[in-house]
C-alpha positions as CSV (number, residue, x, y, z in Angstrom):
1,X,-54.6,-58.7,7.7
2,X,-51.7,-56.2,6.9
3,X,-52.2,-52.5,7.1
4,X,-53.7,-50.4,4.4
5,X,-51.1,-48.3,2.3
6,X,-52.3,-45.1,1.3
7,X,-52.2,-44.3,-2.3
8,X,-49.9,-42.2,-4.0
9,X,-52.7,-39.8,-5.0
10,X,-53.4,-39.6,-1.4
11,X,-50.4,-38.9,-0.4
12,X,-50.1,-36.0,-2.5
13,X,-53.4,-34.3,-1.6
14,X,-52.2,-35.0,2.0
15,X,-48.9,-33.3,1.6
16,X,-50.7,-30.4,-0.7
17,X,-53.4,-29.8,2.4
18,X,-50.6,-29.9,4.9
19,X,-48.6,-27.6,2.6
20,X,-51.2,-25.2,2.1
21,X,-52.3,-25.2,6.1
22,X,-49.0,-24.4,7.0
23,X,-48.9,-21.5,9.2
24,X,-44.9,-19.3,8.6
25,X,-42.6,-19.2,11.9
26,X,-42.9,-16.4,14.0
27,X,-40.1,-14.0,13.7
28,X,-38.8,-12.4,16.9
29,X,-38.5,-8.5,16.8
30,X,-35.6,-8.7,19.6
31,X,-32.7,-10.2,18.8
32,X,-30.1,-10.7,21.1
33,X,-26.3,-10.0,19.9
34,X,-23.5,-11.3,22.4
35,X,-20.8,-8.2,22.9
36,X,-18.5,-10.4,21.0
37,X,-20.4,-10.2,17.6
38,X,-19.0,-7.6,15.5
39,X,-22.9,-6.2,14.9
40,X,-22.7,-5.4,18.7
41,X,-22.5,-1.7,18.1
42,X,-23.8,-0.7,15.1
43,X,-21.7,1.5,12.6
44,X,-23.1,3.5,9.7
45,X,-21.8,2.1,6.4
46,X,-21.1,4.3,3.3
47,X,-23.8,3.7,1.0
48,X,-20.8,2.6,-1.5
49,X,-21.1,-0.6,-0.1
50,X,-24.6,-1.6,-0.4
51,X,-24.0,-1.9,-3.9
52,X,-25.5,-5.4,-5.2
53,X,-22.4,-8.0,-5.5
54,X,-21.5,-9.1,-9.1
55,X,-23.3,-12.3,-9.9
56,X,-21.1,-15.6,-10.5
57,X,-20.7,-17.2,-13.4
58,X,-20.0,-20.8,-13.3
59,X,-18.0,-22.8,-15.8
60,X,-16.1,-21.3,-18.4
61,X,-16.9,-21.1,-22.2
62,X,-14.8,-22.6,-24.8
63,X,-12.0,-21.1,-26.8
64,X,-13.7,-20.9,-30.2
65,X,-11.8,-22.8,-33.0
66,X,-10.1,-21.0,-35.8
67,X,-12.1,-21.3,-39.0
68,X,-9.1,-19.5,-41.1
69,X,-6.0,-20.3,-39.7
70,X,-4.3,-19.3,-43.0
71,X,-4.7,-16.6,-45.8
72,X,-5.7,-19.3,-48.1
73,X,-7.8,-20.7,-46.2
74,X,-10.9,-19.1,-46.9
75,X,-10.7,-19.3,-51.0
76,X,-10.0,-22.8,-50.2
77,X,-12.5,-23.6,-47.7
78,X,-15.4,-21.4,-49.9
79,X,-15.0,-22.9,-53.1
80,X,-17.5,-25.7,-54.6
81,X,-15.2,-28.1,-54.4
82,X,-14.2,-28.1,-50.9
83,X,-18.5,-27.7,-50.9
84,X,-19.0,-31.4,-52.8
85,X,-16.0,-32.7,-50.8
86,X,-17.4,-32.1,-47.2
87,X,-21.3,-32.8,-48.3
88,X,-20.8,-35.1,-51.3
89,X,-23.9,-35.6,-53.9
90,X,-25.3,-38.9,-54.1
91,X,-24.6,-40.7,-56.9
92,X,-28.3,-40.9,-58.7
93,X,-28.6,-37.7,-58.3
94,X,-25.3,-36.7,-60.0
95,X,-26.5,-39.4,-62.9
96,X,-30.1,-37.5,-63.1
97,X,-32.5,-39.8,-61.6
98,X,-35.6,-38.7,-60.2
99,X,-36.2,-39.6,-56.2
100,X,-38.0,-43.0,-56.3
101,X,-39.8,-42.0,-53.1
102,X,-41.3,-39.2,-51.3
103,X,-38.8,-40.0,-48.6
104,X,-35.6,-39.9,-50.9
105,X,-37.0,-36.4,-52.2
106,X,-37.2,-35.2,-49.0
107,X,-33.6,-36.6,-47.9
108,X,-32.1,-34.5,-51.3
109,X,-34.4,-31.1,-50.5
110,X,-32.9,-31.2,-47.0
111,X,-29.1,-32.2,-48.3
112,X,-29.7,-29.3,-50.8
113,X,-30.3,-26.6,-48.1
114,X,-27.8,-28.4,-45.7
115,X,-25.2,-27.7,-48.5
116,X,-26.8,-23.9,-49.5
117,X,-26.4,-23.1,-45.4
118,X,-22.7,-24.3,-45.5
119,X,-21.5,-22.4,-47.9
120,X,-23.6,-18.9,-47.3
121,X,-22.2,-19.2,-43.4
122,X,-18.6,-19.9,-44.8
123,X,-19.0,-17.2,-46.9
124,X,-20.5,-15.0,-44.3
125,X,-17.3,-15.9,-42.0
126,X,-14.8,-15.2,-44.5
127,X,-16.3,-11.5,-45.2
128,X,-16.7,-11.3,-41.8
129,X,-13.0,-11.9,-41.0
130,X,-11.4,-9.8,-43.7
131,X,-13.5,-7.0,-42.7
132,X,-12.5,-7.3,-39.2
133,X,-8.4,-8.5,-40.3
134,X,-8.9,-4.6,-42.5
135,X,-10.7,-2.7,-39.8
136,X,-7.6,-4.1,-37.6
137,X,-5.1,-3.3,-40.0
138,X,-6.1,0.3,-40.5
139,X,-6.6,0.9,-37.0
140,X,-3.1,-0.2,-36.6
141,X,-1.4,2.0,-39.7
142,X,-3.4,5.5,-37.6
143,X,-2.0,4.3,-34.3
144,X,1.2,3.9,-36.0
145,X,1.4,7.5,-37.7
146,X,0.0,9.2,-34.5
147,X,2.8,7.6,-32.8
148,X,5.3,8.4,-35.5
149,X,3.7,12.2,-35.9
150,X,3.9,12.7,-32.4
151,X,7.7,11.4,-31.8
152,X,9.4,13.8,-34.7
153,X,6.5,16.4,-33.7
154,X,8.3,19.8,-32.9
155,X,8.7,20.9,-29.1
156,X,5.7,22.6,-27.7
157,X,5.7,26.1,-27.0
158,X,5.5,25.2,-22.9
159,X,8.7,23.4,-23.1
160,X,10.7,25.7,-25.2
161,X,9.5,28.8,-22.9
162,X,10.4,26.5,-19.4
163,X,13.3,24.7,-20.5
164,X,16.3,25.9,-18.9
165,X,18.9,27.8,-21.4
166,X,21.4,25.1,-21.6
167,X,24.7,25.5,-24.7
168,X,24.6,22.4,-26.4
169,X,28.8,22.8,-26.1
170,X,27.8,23.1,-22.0
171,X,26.1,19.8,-22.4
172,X,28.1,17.9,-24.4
173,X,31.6,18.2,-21.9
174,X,30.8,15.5,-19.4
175,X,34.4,15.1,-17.9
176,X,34.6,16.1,-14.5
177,X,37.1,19.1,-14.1
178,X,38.9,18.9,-10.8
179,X,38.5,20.9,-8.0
180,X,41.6,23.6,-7.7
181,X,40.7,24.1,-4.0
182,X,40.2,20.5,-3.2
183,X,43.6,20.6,-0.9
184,X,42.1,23.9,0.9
185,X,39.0,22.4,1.3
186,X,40.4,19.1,2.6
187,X,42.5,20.9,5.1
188,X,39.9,23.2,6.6
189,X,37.7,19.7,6.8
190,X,40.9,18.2,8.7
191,X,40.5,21.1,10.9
192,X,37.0,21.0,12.0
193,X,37.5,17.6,12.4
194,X,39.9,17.8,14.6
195,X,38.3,20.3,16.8
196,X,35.5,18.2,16.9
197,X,37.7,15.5,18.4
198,X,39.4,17.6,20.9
199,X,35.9,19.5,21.9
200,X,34.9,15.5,22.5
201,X,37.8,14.7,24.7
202,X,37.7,18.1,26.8
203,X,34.2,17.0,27.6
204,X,35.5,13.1,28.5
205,X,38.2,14.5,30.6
206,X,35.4,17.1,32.7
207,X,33.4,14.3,33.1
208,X,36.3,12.6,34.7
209,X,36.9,15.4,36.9
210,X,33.1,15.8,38.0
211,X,33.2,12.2,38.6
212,X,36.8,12.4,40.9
213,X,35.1,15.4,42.6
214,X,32.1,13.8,43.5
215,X,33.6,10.4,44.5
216,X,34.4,11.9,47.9
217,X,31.0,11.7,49.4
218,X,30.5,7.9,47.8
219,X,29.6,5.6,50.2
220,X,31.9,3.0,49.7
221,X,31.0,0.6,53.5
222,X,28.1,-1.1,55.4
223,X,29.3,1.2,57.7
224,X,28.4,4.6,56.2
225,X,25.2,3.3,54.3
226,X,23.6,2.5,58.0
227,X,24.5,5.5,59.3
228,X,23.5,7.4,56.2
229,X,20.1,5.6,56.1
230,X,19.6,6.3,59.7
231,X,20.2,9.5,59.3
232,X,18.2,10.3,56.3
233,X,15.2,7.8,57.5
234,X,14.6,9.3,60.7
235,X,11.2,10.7,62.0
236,X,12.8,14.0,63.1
237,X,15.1,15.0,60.4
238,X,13.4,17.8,59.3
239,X,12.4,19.0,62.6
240,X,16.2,20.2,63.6
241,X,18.1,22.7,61.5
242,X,20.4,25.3,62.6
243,X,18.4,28.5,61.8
244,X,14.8,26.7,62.4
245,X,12.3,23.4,63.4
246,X,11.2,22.3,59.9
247,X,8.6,19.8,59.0
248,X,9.1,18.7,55.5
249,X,11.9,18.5,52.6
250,X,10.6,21.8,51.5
251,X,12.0,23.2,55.1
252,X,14.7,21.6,54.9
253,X,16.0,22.4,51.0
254,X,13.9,24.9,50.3
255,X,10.9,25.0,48.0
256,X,11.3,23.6,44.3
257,X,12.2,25.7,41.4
258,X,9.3,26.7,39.5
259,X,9.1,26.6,35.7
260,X,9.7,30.3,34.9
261,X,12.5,30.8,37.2
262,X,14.0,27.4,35.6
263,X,13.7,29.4,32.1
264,X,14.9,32.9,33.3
265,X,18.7,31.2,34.9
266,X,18.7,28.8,31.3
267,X,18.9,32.2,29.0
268,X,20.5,34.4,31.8
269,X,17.6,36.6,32.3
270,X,17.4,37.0,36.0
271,X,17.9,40.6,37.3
272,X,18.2,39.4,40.9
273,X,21.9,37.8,40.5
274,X,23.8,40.2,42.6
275,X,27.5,41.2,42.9
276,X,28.4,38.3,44.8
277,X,26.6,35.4,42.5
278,X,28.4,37.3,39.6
279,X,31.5,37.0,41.4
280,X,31.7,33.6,42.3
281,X,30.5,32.1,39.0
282,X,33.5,34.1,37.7
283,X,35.6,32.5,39.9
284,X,34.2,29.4,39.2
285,X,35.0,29.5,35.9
286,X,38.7,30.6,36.3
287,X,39.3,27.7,38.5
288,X,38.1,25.2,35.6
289,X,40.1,27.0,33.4
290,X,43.5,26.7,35.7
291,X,42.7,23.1,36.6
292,X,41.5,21.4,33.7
293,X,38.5,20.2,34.9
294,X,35.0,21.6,35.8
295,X,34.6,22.2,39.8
């Protein structure tokens, strides 16, 4: 003997108990967020953004269709004849005859107001559309004059008082007169150029000295990089001078320049510069002169 199906009123009070009976989840208070959610670390947000989004419209609605494409067309499409042409009368009623039925009465009384409704709306729209095409027009002819009134208005006071006082014979010469000391002021340009380019060289051919100077202590073997790196890499070097045992670079060259005694021998403000340092930067200088080069 098969099973017994349970009815389909059954069912439903089943699914309505269960419905009903239904306990709602549990929500959990803690919610974990991994470090690489962007709600990690919570930011205050401007209440600008809370606004509510705008809601979406699906679909689109159709262009509506022009009733009066033309001028005529609303004389045309108003008169009675256009009226009997789109919702033509029968033929016994145009000859007079009464309904023959309740049913035929009924079809004429609602053809009657079908045809009243037709042309009160067409005539509704055509009113409507020359009041609008008028309210257009004359908005168009004010827009128009404000423009025009506005264009050959007169220059307000502001601009006259700010504009700069400008001959109209001034402004109306736009040749470009010649410069009479163009030649003067091209060979002074020549000039500076040229210093320029000779300041430039002087400085290519000191550099060429300094190098030529200092290319005699280059190391330029195996040879004198071993002993060099022997020399300078070796555990006493600082601990034999000729005046005293040092133990550091400090002992040996002497302790760095600090920052204000950097500044005071960049602008020449150092009183201690004796005789001798005077003397021998004067020197100095001479000998570049003679030579050519800097020493």
């Amino acid at each position: 003997m098969p099973p017994h199906l349970p009815r389909p009123s059954s069912l439903r009070s089943i699914l309505t108990t269960t419905t009903t009976t239904t306990t709602p989840p549990t929500i959990r208070t803690f919610v974990t967020i991994p470090p690489e959610s962007p709600h990690y670390i919570r930011i205050p947000e401007p209440k600008q953004s809370k606004g509510p989004p705008p809601p979406r419209i699906r679909g689109h609605l159709p262009v509506p269709r022009e009733i009066f494409p033309h001028r005529t067309s609303g004389p045309r499409l108003t008169s009675p004849a256009h009226l009997i042409k789109t919702m033509p009368i029968s033929r016994a009623e145009r000859r007079g005859r009464p309904p023959g039925s309740a049913a035929a009465a009924l079809h004429r009384r609602d053809a009657a107001s079908r045809r009243t409704a037709l042309s009160t709306g067409l005539q509704s729209l055509w009113e409507r559309k020359q009041a609008a095409d008028a309210r257009a027009s004359r908005l168009s002819a004010l827009q128009g004059d404000a423009n025009r009134a506005a264009a050959l208005a007169p220059d307000a006071l502001d601009d006259v008082l700010t504009r700069g006082t400008v001959r109209l014979s001034t402004a109306a010469v736009t040749a470009v007169v010649a410069d009479p000391e163009r030649f003067e002021r091209a060979e002074a340009a020549r000039q500076r150029h040229a210093g320029i380019v000779g300041a430039k060289a002087e400085a290519r051919r000191d550099a060429l000295a300094q190098l030529y100077v200092a290319a005699s202590e280059f190391i330029v073997d195996e040879a004198e990089l071993a002993e060099r790196v022997a020399r300078l890499f070796d555990p006493e070097h600082h601990a034999y001078r000729k005046t005293q045992a040092g133990q550091n670079i400090w002992t040996a060259q002497g302790v760095p320049i600090s920052v204000i005694q950097t500044r005071r021998e960049a602008g020449d403000l150092s009183k201690a510069k004796g005789l001798v340092t005077r003397t021998t930067n004067r020197q100095k200088k001479v000998a570049e002169e003679l030579t050519g080069g800097k020493l």
